[in-house]
N, C-alpha and C positions, 0 to 999 in steps of 0.2 A: 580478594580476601578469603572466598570459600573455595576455590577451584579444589586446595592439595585436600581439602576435609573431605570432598565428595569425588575427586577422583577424577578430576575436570584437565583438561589440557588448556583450555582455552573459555570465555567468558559467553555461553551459548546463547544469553537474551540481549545482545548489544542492542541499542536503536538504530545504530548506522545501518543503509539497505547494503548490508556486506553478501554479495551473493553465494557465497560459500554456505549462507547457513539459507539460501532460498529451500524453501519446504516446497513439494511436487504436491499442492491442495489438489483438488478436483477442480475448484472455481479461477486458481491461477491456470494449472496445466490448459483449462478450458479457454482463457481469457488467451493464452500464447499460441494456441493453436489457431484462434482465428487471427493475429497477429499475423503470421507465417502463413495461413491462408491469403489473406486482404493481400499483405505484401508480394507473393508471388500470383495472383492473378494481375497485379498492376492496379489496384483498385487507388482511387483520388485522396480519400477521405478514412479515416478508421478513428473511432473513440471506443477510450476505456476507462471508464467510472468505478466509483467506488467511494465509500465515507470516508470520514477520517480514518488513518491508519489501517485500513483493508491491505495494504501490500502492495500499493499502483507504481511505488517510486523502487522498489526493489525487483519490481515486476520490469519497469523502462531501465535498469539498470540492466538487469539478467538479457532482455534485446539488444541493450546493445554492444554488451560483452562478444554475443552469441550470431549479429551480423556480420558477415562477414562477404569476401567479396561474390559479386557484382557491386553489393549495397556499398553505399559512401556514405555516413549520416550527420548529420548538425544537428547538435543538442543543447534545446534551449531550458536552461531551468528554473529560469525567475524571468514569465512570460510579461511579465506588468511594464509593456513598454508601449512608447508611441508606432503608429505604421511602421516610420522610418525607423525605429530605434529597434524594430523587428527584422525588416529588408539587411538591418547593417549586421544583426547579428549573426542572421542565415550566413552574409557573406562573408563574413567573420571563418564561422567555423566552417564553411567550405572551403574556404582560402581564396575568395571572387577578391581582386583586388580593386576598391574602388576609389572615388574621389568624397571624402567624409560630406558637405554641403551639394550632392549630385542630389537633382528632382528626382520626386517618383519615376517617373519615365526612363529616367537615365539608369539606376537602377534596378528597374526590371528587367529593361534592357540588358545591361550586364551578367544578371542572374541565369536569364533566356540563355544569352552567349555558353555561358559556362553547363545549362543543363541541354543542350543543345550537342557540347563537347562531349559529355559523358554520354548521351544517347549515343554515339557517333560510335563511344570505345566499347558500348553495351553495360554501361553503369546504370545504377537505378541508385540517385540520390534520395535520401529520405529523411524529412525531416520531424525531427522526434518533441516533442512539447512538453513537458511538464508542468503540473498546478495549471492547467488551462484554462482556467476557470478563473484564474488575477486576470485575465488580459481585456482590455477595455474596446468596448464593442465596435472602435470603431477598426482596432487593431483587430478584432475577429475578422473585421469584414476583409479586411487588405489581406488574409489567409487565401480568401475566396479569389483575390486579383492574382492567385501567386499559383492556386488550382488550374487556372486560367489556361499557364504556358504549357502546350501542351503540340502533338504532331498531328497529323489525320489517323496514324496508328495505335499512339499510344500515350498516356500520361507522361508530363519530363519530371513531373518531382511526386512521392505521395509524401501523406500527415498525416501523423499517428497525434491524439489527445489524448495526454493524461489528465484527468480532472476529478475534484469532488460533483456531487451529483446538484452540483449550484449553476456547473456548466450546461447541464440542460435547460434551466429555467432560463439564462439566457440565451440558448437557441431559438428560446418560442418568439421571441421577441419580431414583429414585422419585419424592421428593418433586417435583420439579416436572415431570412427566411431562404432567401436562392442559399447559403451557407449549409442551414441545417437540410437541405435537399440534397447536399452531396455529400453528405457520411452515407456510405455506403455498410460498412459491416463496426458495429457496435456492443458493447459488453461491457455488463456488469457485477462488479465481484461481490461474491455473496460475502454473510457472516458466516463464522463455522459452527456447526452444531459441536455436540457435548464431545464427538468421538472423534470427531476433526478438532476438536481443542485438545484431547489427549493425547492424536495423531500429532498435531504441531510441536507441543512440548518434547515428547519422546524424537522425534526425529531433531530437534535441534540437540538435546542433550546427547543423543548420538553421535551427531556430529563434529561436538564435543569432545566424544571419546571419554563419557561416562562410563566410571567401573564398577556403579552401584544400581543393581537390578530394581524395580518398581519405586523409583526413588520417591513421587507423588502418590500419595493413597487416594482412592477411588472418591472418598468423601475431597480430598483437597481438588483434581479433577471438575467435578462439580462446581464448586465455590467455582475454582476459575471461571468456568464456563457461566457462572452467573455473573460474576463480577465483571469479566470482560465483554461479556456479549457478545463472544465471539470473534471480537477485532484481534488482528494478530500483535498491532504495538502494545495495547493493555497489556497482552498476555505477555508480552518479552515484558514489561512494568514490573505486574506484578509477580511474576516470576523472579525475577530478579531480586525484589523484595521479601519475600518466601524464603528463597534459598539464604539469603542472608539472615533472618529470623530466625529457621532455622538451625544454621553455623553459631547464632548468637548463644543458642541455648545446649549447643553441643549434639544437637541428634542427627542421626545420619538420614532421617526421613522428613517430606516437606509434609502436615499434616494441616489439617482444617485450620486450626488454630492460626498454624502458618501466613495461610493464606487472608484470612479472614485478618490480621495484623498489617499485611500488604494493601490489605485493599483499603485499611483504617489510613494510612499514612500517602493514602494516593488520592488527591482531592476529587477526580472525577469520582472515584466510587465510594470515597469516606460516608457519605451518606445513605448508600444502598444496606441493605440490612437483608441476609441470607433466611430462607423461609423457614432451615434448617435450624437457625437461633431461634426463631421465634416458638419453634416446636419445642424447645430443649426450654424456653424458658419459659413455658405455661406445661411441660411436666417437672419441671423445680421446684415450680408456685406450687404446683398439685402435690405433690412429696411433700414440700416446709408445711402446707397445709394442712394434711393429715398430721403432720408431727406434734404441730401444734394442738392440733384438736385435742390430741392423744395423750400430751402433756396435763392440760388442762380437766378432760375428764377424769384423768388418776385425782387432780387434786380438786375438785367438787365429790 
């Protein structure tokens, strides 16, 4: 609705993890680098957390764009399965052809086979996880039997976790304790401060191919940054919200008002109240106050 007002080519706050509009933060670019670290030392294990909406699914999206050969990858994105219903997926998206009702056994076996083959041709299969944190602990543990297959030289498969930070509280857990001992390199994505939420905006509206300079005032800036807290999907939200607000009333800039309207009609933050309002409405009180005083001693 607002692209041709603002000069837009394309719609810069989508939700989808469209990597085109991935932003270079400091706490992704930092999260990718030990990625492509872990991966080319050969390391077993790698997780990467983060809350809600921090960037972890854009982030495993942007890897696996950007693997390429040696790597072979299987990407599971709705982990909430039984052991089996994990083994069958790995060989799903490997292409391990197997027999649907095969035991554990038989299926490892095959998997063995198959990374066995790719060690053979100098492939590093890797298997990529998503929401790590749905999958039920018995299916964690069957991660740890799959760590297992391995040479005298070298790992045959590694595992990247992508997870809310709920994935850790079930690492503590006893039973699968040998598990939480083989993540080897681990990271967690921060919030953005004020200037990495300016930073994010401006480079998505770039991206864009925005043709209106400062389009955010410094005050709207802010609001985001409180209203989001920093999370990057907030900020595509209520950005999105903004821009349309502002299209609604016709101005070519996205202003407090803007913002503070977005965040009114977004239920996580409908109820946060900017510190900036509360200043603006105890010097209102303080103004009608005096007015009134003023009024009234003319007529005493």
């Amino acid at each position: 609705m607002y692209l041709e007002h603002f000069g837009l080519t394309e719609r810069p706050f989508n939700l989808t993890p469209d990597t085109q509009f991935f932003v270079d933060l400091p706490s992704h670019i930092e999260a990718y680098n030990v990625l492509l670290l872990a991966l080319d030392g050969g390391e077993g294990f790698i997780k990467i957390t983060g809350e809600v909406g921090r960037g972890k699914t854009i982030l495993c999206r942007k890897l696996l764009n950007e693997l390429h050969t040696p790597y072979i990858t299987a990407y599971i994105p709705n982990p909430h399965l039984t052991p089996a219903g994990l083994r069958m997926a790995i060989a799903d998206e490997f292409g391990i052809p197997y027999v649907r009702n095969a035991g554990q056994s038989k299926m490892l076996q095959q998997i063995n086979q198959f990374l066995l083959a790719a060690a053979a041709h100098n492939q590093k299969p890797v298997v990529i996880i998503d929401e790590a944190q749905a999958m039920p602990l018995e299916t964690l543990e069957s991660l740890r039997l799959l760590s297992n297959l391995e040479t005298e030289k070298q790992k045959l498969l590694q595992i990247i976790l992508f997870a809310q930070p709920e994935l850790d509280e079930l690492l503590q857990k006893k039973s699968i304790r040998q598990l939480r001992q083989r993540i080897s390199f681990s990271y967690q994505l921060k919030k953005l401060s004020l200037s990495g939420v300016r930073y994010y905006i401006e480079r998505r509206l770039g991206m864009a191919n925005l043709a209106i300079e400062n389009l955010f005032s410094p005050l709207a800036y802010r609001a985001m940054h409180f209203y989001s807290k920093g999370t990057p999907r907030l900020i595509n939200i209520l950005s999105n919200k903004a821009l349309l607000s502002a299209y609604g009333k016709g101005k070519h800039k996205v202003s407090l008002k803007n913002v503070r309207l977005a965040a009114l009609d977004t239920e996580e933050t409908a109820k946060l109240k900017h510190p900036l309002e509360s200043r603006l409405s105890i010097i209102i009180f303080f103004v009608c106050s005096l007015l009134v005083a003023g009024v009234f001693h003319e007529f005493t």
